[in-house]
C-alpha positions, -999 to 999 in steps of 0.1 A, spaced: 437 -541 -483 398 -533 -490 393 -557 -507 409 -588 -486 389 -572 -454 357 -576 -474 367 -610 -483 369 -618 -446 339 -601 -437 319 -625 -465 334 -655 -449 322 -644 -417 288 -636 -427 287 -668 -441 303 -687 -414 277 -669 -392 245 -677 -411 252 -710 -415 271 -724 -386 260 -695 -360 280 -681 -335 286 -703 -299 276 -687 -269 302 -687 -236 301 -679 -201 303 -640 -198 321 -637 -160 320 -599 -148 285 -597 -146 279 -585 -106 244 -573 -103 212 -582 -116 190 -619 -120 189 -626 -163 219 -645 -179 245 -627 -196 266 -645 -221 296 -639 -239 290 -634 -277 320 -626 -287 352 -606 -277 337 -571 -275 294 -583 -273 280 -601 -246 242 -610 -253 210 -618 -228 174 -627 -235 151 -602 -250 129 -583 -234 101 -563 -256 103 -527 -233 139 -529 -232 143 -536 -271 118 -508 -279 141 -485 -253 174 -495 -275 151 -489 -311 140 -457 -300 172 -440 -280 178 -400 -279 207 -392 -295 218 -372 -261 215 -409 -245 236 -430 -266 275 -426 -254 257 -433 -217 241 -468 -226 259 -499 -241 254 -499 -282 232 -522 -292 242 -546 -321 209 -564 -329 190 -594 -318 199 -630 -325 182 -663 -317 195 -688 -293 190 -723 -293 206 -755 -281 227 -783 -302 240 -814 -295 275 -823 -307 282 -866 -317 290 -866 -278 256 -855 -263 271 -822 -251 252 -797 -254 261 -765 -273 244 -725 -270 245 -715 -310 236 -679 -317 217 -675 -354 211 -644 -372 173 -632 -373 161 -632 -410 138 -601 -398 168 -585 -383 189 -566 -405 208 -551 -374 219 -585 -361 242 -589 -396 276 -587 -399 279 -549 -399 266 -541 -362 285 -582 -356 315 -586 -335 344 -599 -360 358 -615 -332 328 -638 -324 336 -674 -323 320 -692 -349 332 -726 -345 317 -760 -353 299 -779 -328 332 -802 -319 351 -770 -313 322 -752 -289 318 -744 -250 306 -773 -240 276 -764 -218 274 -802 -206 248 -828 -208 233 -813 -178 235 -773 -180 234 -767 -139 264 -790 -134 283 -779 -161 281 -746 -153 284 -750 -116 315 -771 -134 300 -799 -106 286 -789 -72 325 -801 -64 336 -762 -64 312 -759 -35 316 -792 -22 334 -785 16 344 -825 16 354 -827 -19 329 -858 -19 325 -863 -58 289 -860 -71 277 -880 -101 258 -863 -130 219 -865 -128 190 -853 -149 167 -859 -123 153 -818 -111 149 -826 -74 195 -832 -82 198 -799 -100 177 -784 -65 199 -802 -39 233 -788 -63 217 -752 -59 209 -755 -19 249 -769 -15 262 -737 -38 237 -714 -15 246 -729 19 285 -728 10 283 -694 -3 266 -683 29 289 -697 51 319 -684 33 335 -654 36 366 -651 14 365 -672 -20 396 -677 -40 390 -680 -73 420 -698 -99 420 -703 -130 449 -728 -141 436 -761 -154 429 -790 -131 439 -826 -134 415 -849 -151 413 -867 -116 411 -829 -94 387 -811 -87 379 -785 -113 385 -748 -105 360 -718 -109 362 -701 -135 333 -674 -130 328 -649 -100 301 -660 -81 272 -639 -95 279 -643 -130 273 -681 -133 247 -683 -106 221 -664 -126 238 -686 -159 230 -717 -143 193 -710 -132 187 -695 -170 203 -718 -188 189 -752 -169 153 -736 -174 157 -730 -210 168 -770 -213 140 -779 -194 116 -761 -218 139 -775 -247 115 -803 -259 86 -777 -264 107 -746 -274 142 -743 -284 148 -709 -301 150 -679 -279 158 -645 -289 188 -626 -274 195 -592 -276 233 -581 -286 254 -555 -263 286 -538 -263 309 -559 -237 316 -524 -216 350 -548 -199 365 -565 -233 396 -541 -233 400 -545 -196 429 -564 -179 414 -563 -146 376 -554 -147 365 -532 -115 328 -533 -119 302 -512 -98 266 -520 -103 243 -493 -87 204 -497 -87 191 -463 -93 165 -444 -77 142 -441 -53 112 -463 -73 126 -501 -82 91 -514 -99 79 -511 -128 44 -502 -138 42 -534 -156 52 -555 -126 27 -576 -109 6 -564 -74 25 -588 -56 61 -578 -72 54 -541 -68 49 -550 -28 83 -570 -31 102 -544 -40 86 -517 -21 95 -535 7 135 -542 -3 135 -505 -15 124 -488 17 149 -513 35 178 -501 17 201 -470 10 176 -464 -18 148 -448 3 175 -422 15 198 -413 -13 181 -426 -43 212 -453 -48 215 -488 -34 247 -509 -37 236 -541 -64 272 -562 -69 308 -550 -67 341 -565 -84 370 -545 -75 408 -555 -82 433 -557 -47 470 -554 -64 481 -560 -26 470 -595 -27 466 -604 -62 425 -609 -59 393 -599 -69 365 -585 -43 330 -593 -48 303 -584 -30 265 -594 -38 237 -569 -40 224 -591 -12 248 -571 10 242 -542 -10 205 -543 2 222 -546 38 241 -512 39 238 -484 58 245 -451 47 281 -444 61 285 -484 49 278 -476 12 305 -444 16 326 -470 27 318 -495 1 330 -468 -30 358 -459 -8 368 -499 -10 356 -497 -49 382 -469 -58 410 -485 -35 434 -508 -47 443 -526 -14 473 -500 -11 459 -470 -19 429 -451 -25 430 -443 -65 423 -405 -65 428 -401 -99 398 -418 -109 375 -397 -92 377 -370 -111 371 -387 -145 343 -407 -130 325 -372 -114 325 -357 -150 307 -385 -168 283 -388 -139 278 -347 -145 275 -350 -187 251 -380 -177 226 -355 -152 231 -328 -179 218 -358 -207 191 -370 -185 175 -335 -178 169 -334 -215 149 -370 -209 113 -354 -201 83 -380 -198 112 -408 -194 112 -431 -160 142 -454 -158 125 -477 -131 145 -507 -119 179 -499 -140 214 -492 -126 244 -473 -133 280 -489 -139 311 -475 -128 336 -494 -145 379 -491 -149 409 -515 -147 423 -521 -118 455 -536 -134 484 -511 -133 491 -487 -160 522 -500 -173 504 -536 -173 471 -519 -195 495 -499 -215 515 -533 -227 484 -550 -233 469 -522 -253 501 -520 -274 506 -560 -274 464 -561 -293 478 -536 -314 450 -511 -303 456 -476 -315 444 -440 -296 413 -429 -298 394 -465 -307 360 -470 -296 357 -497 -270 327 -515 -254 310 -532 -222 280 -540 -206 263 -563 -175 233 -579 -160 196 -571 -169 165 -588 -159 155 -620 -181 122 -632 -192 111 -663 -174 131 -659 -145 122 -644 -114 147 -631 -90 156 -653 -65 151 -650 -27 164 -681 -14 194 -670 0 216 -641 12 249 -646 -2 278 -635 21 289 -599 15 322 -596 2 341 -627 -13 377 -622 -27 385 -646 -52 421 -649 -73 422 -634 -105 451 -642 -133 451 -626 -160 423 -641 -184 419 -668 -215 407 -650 -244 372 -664 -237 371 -648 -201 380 -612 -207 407 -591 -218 417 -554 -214 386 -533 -219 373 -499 -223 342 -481 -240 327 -456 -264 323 -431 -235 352 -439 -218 383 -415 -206 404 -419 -232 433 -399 -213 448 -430 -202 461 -438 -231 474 -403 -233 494 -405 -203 471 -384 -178 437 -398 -164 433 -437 -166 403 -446 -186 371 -449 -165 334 -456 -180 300 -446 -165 270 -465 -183 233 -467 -179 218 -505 -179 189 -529 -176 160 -511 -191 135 -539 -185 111 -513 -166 118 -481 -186 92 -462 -201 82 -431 -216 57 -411 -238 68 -425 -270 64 -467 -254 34 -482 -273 10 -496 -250 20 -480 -219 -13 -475 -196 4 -446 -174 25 -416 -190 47 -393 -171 49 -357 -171 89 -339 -166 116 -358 -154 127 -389 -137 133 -371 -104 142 -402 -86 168 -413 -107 186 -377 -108 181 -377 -69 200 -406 -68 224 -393 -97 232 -362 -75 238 -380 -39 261 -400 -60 277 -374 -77 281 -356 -34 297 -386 -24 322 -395 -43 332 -355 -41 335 -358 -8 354 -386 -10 374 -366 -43 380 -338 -14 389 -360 13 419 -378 -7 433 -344 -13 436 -334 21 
């Protein structure tokens, strides 16, 4: 009834103010440097950036299905539980009347410290869950606070992931005495670990960070397939530093973005054949040619026995009703942000059952989102991370992921004809426009590197569309 659901929603709210919500691993991010985090079932959060919150607080209307909803800002510190282990607790913002229970996820575990996600004593090697993972030997490495330990645990996870080519990636639980499985792709707890260990090392002289909320673009997913595209032909932003600008020049013109506006930046795609996840790094996406990027959406849309035509055409008309959108966006420049392709690589029947199994009915709104650039933390260069690593997937924990779609997604899967695909805009650290207070330079007409980008995209995969019909 009513009134028992607004009964639940007051404990909720209270539960939330006074015990906040704790923070987990989020593990389908592919792309970007900041942390992502898992907030709750169907929000993920990451740190606040001013531009990028003023970008969500002043939206068009015409924008909004093609961007993640936001859900409000939150702050972020760390506890300690009777143990010593550390605990991430997201608090509402007294100023933020968009961070209450209304624009909340119901879902959002708000536990007590004893029941959290332990984020360990010593963030890096709890989230690394030990250097072990990584560890060729299996030698067993003892917990340190010490930094120059946290640096020698990052150079072993570098040099391993360099040297490897194929990851497999478990999840069943370990003996006490094993070593303990992965339980994150390789991108998503890399960035987690280098935010995370710098926000405890800043803990003694600030511990409240604000987060920004997100839709979780994969929550209804069984299999996320997640394809992070940087767009456009410009990757810095105006704000960026001389020496930043010169960075990224440089990795632009080296890349697939100089030509065709669209650079590979992470790839997760689901192999039925084998039973495992692809990734691949934006490192390698930086590498690619131009008939290697054709190739690299021709492995995105393929299942490992077939190419999945039917997904083209959904994706081709959201990447068409997002030009048409973006041609309204005059004095906008979306510098630095990318484009997500996302669907679920499970099989129908297998999304259909878990649809009907979380009793979700047609026509409900779902949610995702991904990486974004973080304050404090500057994008690391020390290593090129092997290109494609294929990891085993089973079917997730509730705090992993579950089966997933979005606001703007095809809802015709659930209809029987197209499966649900979702196209979304992302990391708007670098955006600006007309309306940005503060801005020193202002743009005339339209972002015409972005839609340059937009349209190669869109030619591609129609050629690729055309070439599966034949």
């Amino acid at each position: 009834s009513l009134n028992s659901l607004e009964g639940l929603k007051q404990q909720q709210q209270q539960c939330y103010v006074e015990k906040g919500v704790m923070l987990e691993p989020f593990v389908h991010q592919v792309g970007g440097h900041c942390c992502v985090l898992r907030f709750g079932e169907k929000t993920i959060c990451k740190p606040m950036i001013p531009r990028e919150h003023q970008f969500y607080n002043s939206l068009p209307a015409a924008m909004r299905k093609f961007t993640p909803q936001f859900r409000g800002v939150v702050s972020v510190s760390f506890e300690e539980d009777e143990e010593g282990n550390l605990c991430l607790i997201a608090y509402p913002l007294q100023s933020d009347p968009a961070a209450d229970l209304g624009n909340k996820d119901p879902l959002a575990d708000c536990k007590s410290k004893s029941e959290a996600y332990k984020w360990g004593t010593t963030v890096a090697s709890s989230l690394l869950v030990d250097s072990e993972n990584y560890s060729k030997d299996g030698r067993s490495r003892h917990s340190d606070k010490d930094k120059s330990f946290h640096k020698l645990q990052e150079d072993v996870e570098l040099e391993w992931l360099r040297q490897t080519e194929v990851l497999y990636y478990r999840l069943e639980l370990s003996h006490s005495n094993a070593v303990p499985q992965l339980k994150h792709n390789p991108w998503s707890f890399k960035c987690q670990q280098q935010h995370l260990q710098k926000m405890k090392e800043n803990a003694k002289h600030r511990n409240q960070y604000k987060f920004i909320l997100l839709e979780n673009l994969t929550w209804r997913h069984t299999m996320p397939c997640v394809l992070d595209l940087k767009m456009g032909t410009q990757q810095h932003g105006d704000d960026d530093t001389e020496e930043k600008k010169a960075v990224k020049i440089r990795k632009c013109q080296q890349s697939t973005a100089a030509t065709i506006g669209v650079c590979l930046s992470g790839m997760q795609v689901y192999r039925s054949d084998t039973g495992q996840l692809m990734f691949m790094s934006k490192f390698h996406g930086r590498r690619l040619t131009l008939p290697d990027f054709k190739e690299a959406l021709f492995q995105f849309f393929h299942s490992g026995r077939r190419l999945r035509h039917e997904l083209l055409s959904p994706v081709l008309r959201r990447l068409r009703d997002m030009q048409a959108a973006l041609q309204a966006c005059e004095s906008y420049r979306f510098y630095s942000s990318s484009l997500l392709i996302i669907y679920d690589g499970a099989s129908p029947q297998k999304s259909a059952l878990q649809h009907t199994e979380d009793g979700f009915s047609e026509g409900e709104e779902d949610d995702e989102e991904e990486p974004e650039a973080g304050p404090e933390m500057e994008e690391e260069e020390e290593g090129e991370v092997a290109g494609a690593l294929g990891f085993q997937h089973s079917p997730s924990t509730s705090s992993d992921d579950s089966s997933g779609g979005s606001s703007g997604v095809s809802q015709a899967h659930r209809s029987g004809s197209d499966p649900e695909v979702d196209v979304r805009m992302i990391d708007f650290a670098h955006t600006t426009c007309r309306h940005f207070q503060g801005d020193t330079v202002v743009y005339e007409g339209l972002d015409s590197g972005y839609l340059f980008g937009l349209q190669n995209l869109i030619t591609i995969i129609s050629e690729l569309e055309n070439h599966s019909a034949d």
